[in-house]
TIPAPA-902664 format. One record per residue (C-alpha): x, y, z; residue in three letters. Coordinates in steps of 0.25 Angstrom, whole numbers, padded with zeros to 4 digits, always signed. Each point is the difference from the previous one (the first is absolute). Example, Ala and Ser with C-alpha at 12.3 -4.5 7.8 and 13.67 -1.06 7.14 Angstrom:
TIPAPA-902664
+0049-0018+0031ALA/+0006+0014-0002SER/
END
This chain:
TIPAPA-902664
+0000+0000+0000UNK/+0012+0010+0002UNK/+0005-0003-0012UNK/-0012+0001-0007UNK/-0003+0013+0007UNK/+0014+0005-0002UNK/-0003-0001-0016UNK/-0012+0005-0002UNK/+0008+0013+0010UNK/+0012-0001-0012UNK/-0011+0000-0012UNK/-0010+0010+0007UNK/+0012+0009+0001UNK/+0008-0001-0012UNK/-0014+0005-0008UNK/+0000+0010+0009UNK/+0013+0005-0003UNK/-0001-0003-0018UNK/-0014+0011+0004UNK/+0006+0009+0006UNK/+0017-0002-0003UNK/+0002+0014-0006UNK/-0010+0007+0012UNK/+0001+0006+0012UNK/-0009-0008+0007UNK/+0010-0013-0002UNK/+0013+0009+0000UNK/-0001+0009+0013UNK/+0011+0009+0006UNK/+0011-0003-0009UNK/+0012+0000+0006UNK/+0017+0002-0005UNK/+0007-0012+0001UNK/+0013+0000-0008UNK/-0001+0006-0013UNK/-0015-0005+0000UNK/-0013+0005+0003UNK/-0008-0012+0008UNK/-0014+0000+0004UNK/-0005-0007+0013UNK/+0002-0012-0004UNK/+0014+0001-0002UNK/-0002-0002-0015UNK/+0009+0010-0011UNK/-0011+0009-0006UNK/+0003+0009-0012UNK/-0006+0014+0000UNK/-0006+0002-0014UNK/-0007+0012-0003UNK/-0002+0014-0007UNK/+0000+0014+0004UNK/-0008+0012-0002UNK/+0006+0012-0005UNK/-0003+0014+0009UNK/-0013-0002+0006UNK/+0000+0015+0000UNK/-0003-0002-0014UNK/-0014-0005-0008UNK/+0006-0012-0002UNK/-0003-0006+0013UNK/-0015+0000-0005UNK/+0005-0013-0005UNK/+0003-0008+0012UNK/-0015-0005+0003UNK/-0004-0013+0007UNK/-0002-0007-0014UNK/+0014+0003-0003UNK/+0008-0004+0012UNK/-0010-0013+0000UNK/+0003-0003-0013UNK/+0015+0003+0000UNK/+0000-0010+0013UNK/-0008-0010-0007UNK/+0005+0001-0015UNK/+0013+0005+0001UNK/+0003-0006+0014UNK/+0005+0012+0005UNK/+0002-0001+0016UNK/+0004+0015+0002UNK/-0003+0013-0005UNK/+0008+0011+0002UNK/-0005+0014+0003UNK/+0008+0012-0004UNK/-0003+0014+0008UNK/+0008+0010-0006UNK/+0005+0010+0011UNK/+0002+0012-0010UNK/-0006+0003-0013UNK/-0014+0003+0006UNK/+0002-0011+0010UNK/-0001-0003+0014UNK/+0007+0013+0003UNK/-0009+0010-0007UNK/-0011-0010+0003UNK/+0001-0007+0013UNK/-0016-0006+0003UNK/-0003-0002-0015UNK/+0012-0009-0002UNK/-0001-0008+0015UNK/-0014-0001-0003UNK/+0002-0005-0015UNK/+0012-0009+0005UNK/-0009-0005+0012UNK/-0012-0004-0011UNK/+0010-0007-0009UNK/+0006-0008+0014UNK/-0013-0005+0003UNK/-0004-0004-0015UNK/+0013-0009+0002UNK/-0004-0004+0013UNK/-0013-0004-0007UNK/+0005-0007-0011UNK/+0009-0009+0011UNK/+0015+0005-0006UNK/+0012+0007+0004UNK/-0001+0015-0001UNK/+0013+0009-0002UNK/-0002+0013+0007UNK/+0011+0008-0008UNK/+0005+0014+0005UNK/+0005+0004-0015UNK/+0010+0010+0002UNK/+0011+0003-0011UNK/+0011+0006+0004UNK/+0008+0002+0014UNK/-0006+0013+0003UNK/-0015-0007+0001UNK/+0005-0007+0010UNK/+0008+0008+0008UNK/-0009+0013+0000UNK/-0014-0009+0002UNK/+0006-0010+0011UNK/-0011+0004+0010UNK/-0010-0001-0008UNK/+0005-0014-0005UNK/+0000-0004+0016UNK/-0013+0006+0001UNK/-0007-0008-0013UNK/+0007-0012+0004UNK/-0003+0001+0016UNK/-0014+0002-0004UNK/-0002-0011-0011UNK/+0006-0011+0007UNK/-0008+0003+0013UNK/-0013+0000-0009UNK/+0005-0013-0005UNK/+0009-0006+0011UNK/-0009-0013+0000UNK/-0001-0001-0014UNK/+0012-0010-0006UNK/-0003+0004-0017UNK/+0009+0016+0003UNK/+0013-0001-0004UNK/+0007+0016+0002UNK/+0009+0004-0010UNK/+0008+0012+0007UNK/+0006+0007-0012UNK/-0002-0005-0013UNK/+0012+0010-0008UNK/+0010+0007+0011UNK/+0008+0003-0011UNK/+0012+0008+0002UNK/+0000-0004+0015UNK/+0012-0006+0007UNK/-0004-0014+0005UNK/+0008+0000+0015UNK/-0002+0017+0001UNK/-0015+0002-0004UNK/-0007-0014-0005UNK/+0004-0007+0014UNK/-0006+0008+0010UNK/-0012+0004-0008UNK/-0003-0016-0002UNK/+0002+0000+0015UNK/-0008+0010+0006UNK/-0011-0007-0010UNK/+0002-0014+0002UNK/+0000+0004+0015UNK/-0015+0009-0002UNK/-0006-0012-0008UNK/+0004-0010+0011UNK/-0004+0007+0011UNK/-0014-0005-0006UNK/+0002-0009-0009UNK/+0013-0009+0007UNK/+0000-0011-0012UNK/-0003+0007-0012UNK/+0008+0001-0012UNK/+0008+0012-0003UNK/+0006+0003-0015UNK/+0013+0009+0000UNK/+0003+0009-0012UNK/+0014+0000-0003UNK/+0008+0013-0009UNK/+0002+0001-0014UNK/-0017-0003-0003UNK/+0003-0011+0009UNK/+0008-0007-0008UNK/+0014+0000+0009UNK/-0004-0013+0007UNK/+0016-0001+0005UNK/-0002+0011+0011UNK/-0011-0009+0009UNK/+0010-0011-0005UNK/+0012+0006+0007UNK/-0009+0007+0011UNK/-0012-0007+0002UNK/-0010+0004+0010UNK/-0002-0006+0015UNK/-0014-0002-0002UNK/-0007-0014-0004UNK/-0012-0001-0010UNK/+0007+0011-0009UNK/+0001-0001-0016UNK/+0008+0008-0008UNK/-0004+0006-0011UNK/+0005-0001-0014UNK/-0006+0006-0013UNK/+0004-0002-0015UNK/-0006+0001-0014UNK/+0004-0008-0009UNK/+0002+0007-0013UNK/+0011+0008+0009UNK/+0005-0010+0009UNK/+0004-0013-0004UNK/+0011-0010+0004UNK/+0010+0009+0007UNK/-0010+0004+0010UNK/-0006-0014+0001UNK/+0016-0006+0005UNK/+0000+0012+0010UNK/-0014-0005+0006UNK/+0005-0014+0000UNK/+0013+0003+0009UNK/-0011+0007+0008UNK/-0009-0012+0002UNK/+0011-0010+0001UNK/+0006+0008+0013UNK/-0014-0002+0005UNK/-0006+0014-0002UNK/-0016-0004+0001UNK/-0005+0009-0014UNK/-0013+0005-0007UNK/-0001+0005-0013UNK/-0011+0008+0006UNK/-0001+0008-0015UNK/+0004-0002-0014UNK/-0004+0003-0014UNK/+0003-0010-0011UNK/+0004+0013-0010UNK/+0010+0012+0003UNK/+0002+0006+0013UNK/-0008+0013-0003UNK/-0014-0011+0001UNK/-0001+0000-0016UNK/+0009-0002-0011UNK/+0001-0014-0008UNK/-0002-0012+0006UNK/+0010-0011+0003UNK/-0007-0013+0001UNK/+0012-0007-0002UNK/+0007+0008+0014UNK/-0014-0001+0006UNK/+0002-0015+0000UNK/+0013-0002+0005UNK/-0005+0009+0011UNK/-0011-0008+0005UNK/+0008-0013-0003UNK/+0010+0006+0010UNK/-0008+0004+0010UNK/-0009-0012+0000UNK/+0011-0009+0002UNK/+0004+0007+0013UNK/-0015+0002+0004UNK/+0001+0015+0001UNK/-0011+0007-0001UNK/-0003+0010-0011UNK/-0011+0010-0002UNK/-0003+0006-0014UNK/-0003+0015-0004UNK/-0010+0005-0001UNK/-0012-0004+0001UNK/-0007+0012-0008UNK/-0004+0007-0015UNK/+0010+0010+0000UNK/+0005+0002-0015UNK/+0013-0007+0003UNK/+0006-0013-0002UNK/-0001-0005+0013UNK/-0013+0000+0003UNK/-0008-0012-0001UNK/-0014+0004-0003UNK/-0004+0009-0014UNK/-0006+0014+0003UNK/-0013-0004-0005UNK/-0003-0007+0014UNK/-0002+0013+0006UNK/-0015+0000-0005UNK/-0001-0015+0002UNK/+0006-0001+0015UNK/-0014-0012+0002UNK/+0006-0008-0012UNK/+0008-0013+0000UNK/+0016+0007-0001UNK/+0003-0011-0009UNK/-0006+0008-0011UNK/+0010+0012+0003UNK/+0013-0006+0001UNK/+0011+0006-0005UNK/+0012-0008-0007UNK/+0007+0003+0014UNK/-0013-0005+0008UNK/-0002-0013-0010UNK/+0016-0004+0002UNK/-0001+0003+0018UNK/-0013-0009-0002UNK/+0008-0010-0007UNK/+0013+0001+0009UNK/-0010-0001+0013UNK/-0008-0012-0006UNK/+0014-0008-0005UNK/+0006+0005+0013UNK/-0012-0007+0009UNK/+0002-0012-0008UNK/+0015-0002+0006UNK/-0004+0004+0015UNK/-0013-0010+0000UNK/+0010-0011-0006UNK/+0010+0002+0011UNK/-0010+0001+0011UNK/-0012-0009-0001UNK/+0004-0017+0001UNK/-0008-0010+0002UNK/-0003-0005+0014UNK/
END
């Protein structure tokens, strides 16, 4: 009878977790172990996902329940990453408009049962040395809202660029990390690192002293290309734990040609490491990058598969072939 009730446990269980795998109701707090991210079952998980561009923007119109739910479902996208622009009629020159739209967006996430990346989207040092109270204060404030809740991920500083790492980047990341886990003790923190978060080496020499932390790194691959992909590489083998937490599959500037071809080698990369990796932009801006076709913008209601953009119709393909590989790895027979 023990036996027989410990199988029917094994088989109850393992369809719970081919339901549910990519969600956070079989995931929970996830946790840094290594280079990996694991959820509470110990199990490697790879964050897959896309991010909004500036919410601050008439783009965000598109993030809806429909579309998180089908890019969850269809896509198998396990988080989505929302970008609040501090400058550029942002958060700044729009505090309760962009907590509140950054809040609605939160609890869609919430809702559709997947991570959610809350993004304080600076773009140079300056943003964050002038604003760093009213970074403590967003993110004192968000992670209280939300200390229970395991889908937030905080990203501190998307793009400190022109910062020094140990001068400036360290102790802001402190002082942040510290207001977060005042709150939220186990949640996890993403790092911006100089040069549009692409000088990975400096955590790597100098990492911080805090657990659940990822660094970020950004590409896009039209622009960056092999070189860049041997410098990550060193990083990941001295056991640095990375995010790609945005990157484009054209040029740098978000448009340009695309590069299928890099875009491929990319993914293959990070996928063979299980480092997660998160796709700008989810958005109709006239530019490359963006994955959905302007014409969305007077069809939010609709199915997004009829407004894919070439970009949108390749990350589809990359998250589907990519969900494939994780599924094959994780799910055996009992």
């Amino acid at each position: 009878m023990i036996i027989v009730a410990g199988t029917i446990s094994i088989i109850a269980f393992n369809r719970f977790r081919q339901k549910y795998y990519n969600r956070v109701t079989y995931n929970g707090n996830l946790k840094i172990v290594g280079t990996n991210v694991e959820n509470q079952f110990g199990e490697v998980i790879q964050l897959r996902g896309v991010s909004s561009h500036g919410i601050q923007w008439n783009y965000y119109q598109c993030i809806t329940d429909e579309s998180l739910e089908h890019l969850r479902d269809n896509w198998k996208m396990n988080v989505f990453r929302v970008a609040m622009y501090i400058g550029q009629d942002g958060y700044i020159q729009n505090k309760e408009k962009m907590y509140a739209r950054m809040v609605d967006i939160v609890e869609k996430c919430i809702k559709a049962d997947i991570y959610v990346i809350v993004d304080w989207h600076i773009t140079d040092s300056k943003e964050m040395n002038l604003y760093q109270e009213e970074a403590k204060e967003f993110f004192s404030n968000i992670s209280m809202q939300y200390k229970d809740v395991p889908n937030l991920i905080y990203e501190i500083c998307n793009e400190p660029n022109d910062a020094s790492w140990e001068k400036e980047i360290v102790p802001y990341a402190t002082e942040m990390i510290e207001t977060i886990r005042k709150n939220s003790k186990n949640a996890i923190v993403i790092v911006g690192t100089p040069n549009y978060s692409r000088n990975i080496l400096s955590p790597t020499n100098t990492p911080l002293k805090f657990s659940n932390v990822l660094y970020a790194y950004h590409f896009y691959a039209n622009t960056h290309k092999n070189a860049e992909r041997q410098i990550l590489n060193y990083s990941y083998e001295q056991g640095i734990p990375i995010i790609v937490s945005e990157w484009g599959i054209c040029d740098y500037t978000g448009d340009g040609d695309i590069n299928y071809e890099e875009s491929n080698q990319w993914i293959q990369f990070l996928n063979e490491r299980n480092i997660g990796w998160v796709n700008w932009s989810y958005s109709y801006k006239d530019e490359t990058s963006a994955i959905l076709k302007k014409e969305i913008e007077e069809h939010l209601n609709e199915n997004i598969e009829n407004f894919l953009s070439k970009s949108g119709k390749y990350i589809e393909k990359l998250m589907k072939n990519t969900d494939e590989e994780v599924r094959k790895k994780q799910f055996i027979s009992f």
